[in-house]
C-alpha positions in Angstrom: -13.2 -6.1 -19.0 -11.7 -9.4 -17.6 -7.8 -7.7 -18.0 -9.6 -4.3 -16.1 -10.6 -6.7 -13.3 -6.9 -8.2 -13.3 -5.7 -4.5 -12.7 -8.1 -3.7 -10.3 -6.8 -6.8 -8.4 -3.5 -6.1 -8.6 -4.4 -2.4 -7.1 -6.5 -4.3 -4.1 -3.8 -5.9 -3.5 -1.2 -3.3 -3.4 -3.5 -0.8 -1.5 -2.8 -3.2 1.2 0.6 -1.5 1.6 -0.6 1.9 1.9 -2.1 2.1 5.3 -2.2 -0.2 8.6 -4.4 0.9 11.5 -4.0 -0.6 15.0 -6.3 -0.9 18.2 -4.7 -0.9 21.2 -4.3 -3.9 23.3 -2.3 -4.2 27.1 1.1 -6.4 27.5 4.8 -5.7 27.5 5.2 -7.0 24.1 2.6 -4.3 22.9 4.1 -1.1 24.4 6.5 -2.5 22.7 4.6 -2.4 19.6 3.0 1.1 20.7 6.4 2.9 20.9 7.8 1.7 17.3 4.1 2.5 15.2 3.7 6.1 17.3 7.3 6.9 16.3 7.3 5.8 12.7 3.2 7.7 12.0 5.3 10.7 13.5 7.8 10.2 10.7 5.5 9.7 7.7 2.6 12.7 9.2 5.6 15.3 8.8 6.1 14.6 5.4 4.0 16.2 2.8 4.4 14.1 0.1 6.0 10.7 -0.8 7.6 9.3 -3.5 8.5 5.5 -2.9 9.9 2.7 -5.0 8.8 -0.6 -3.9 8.6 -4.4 -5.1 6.0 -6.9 -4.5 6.3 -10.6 -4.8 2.6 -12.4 -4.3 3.4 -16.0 -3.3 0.6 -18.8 -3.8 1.4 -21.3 -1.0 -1.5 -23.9 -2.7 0.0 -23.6 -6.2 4.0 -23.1 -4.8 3.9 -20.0 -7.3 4.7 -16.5 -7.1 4.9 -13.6 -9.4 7.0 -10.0 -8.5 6.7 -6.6 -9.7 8.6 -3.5 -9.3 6.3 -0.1 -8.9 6.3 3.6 -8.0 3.9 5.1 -6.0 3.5 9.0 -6.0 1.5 10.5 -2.7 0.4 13.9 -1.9 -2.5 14.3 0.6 -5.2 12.5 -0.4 -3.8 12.0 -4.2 -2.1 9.1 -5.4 -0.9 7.8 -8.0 1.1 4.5 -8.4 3.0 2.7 -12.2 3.5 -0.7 -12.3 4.1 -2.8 -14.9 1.5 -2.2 -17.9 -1.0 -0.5 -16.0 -1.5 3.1 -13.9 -3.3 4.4 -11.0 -4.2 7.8 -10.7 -6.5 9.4 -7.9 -7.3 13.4 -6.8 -8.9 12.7 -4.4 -12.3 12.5 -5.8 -12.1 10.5 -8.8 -9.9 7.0 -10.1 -8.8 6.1 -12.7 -7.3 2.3 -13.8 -5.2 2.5 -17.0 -4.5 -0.8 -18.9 -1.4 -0.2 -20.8 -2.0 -3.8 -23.0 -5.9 -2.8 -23.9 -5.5 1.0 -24.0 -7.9 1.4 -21.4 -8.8 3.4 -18.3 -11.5 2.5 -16.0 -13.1 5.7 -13.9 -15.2 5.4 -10.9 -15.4 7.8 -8.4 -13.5 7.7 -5.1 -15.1 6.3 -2.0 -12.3 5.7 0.9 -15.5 4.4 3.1 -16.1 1.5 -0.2 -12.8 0.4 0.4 -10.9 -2.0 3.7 -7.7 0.5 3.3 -7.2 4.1 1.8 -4.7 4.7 -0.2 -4.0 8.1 -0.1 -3.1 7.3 3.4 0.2 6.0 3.2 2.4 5.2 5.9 -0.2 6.6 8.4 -0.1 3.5 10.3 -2.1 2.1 13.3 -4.9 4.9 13.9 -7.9 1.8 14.2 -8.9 -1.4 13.6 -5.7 -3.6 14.3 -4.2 -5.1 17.1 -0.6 -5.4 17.3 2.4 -6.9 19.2 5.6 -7.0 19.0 7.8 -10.2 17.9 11.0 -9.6 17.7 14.2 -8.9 15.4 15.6 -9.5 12.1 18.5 -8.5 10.0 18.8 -7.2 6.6 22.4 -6.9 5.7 24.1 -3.9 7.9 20.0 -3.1 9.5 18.4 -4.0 12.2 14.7 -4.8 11.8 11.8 -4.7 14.1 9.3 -6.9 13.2 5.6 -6.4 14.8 2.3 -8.5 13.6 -0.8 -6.7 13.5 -4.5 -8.7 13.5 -7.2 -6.9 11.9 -10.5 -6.6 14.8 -12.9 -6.9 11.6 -12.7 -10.4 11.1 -14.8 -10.0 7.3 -11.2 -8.8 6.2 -10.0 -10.4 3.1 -6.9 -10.9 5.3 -5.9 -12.6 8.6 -2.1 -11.1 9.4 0.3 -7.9 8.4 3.9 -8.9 9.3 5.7 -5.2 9.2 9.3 -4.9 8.9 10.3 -1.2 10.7 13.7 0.0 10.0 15.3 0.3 13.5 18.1 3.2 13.0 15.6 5.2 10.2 12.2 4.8 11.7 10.9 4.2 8.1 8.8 1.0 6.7 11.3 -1.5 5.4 9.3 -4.4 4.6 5.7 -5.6 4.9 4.1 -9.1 4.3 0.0 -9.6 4.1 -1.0 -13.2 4.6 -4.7 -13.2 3.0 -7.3 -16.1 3.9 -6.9 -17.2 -0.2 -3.8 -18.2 0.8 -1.8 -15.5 -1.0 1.0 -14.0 0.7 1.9 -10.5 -0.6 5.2 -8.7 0.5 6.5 -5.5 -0.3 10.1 -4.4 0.0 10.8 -0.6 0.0 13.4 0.5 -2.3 14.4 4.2 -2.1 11.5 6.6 -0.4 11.7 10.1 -1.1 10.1 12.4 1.3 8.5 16.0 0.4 8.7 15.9 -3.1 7.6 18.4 -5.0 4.5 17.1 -6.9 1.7 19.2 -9.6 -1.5 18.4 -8.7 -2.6 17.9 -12.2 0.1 15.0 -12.2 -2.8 12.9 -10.1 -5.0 12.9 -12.5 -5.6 11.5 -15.7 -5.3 13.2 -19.2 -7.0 10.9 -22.1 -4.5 13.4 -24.4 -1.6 11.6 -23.4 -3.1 8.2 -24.6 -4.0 8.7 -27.9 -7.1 6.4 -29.0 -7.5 5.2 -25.1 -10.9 3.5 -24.5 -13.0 5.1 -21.8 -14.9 3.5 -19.5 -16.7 5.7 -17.4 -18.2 3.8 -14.0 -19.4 7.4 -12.3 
């Protein structure tokens, strides 16, 4: 059970990436902020499904440690389903399931969006509550141009303080995202390659105990 918590961890934190609401606030620097989010949820909403490639380096600043994954996440709707290394996350929209690759286990609850600080299945749809947000300027990345804007959750109980997000400039598309958590963690997540409206089976969200011969089940439901 301790390595199931470890993956459920590691899916906490990643579901971090998946969705950033906003609430609005007045100021130059936040129309600012306003026009980028409103034109990159109108880029994501018209897709209907994603396939993205991503990394994620968790940084320690009390320790000076950090460990990094690579990952693919799969989203259709309100389905998901994301491979790192050693474990998989699969979700219908009604039920989850954690697969531990090392243990040959899968955990199953059912899914409760309201249980949890971000949905998932929402990816990309970015700034609809809860946030405020403002604009702080740019960076480069290579040949790109990238608009940075900080966002501050307005539910202070948050596990997490700040969301740095990196916007693409020329593609409109999430580049970059960094989550600075009050344990001191900071999480970042580089997009790879994102592939819009691919086609995706709904049976390819869920889990199937067939294809993991002698997996042990724990059922949570």
């Amino acid at each position: 059970m301790h390595k199931m918590k470890k993956a459920l961890t590691l899916f906490t934190v990643l579901s971090l990436m998946l969705v950033i609401p906003m609430a609005s606030i007045s100021g130059i620097e936040d129309n600012t902020s306003s026009q980028l989010l409103s034109k990159l949820s109108k880029t994501y909403k018209s897709y209907k499904s994603i396939k993205a490639d991503f990394t994620v380096n968790i940084r320690n600043k009390q320790t000076n440690s950090s460990v990094k994954q690579s990952g693919t996440l799969h989203q259709k709707g309100k389905k998901f389903r994301v491979t790192m290394s050693g474990q998989e996350i699969y979700c219908d929209g009604k039920t989850i399931w954690t697969y531990l690759e090392d243990a040959n286990e899968v955990q199953i609850s059912k899914f409760d969006s309201k249980a949890m600080d971000i949905n998932p299945s929402e990816l990309f749809t970015i700034y609809e509550k809860g946030f405020e947000h403002k604009y702080v300027g740019q960076v480069t990345d290579g040949t790109r141009t990238i608009d940075v804007v900080e966002l501050t959750p307005t539910d202070k109980n948050k596990g997490y303080f700040k969301v740095k997000l990196g916007i693409d400039k020329l593609a409109s598309k999430i580049k970059e995202m960094s989550v600075y958590s009050k344990n001191g963690l900071i999480t970042t997540y580089v997009i790879q390659k994102l592939e819009p409206n691919v086609s995706i089976n709904d049976s390819y969200f869920k889990f199937n105990a067939k294809d993991k011969p002698g997996v042990i089940e724990i059922d949570l439901r």
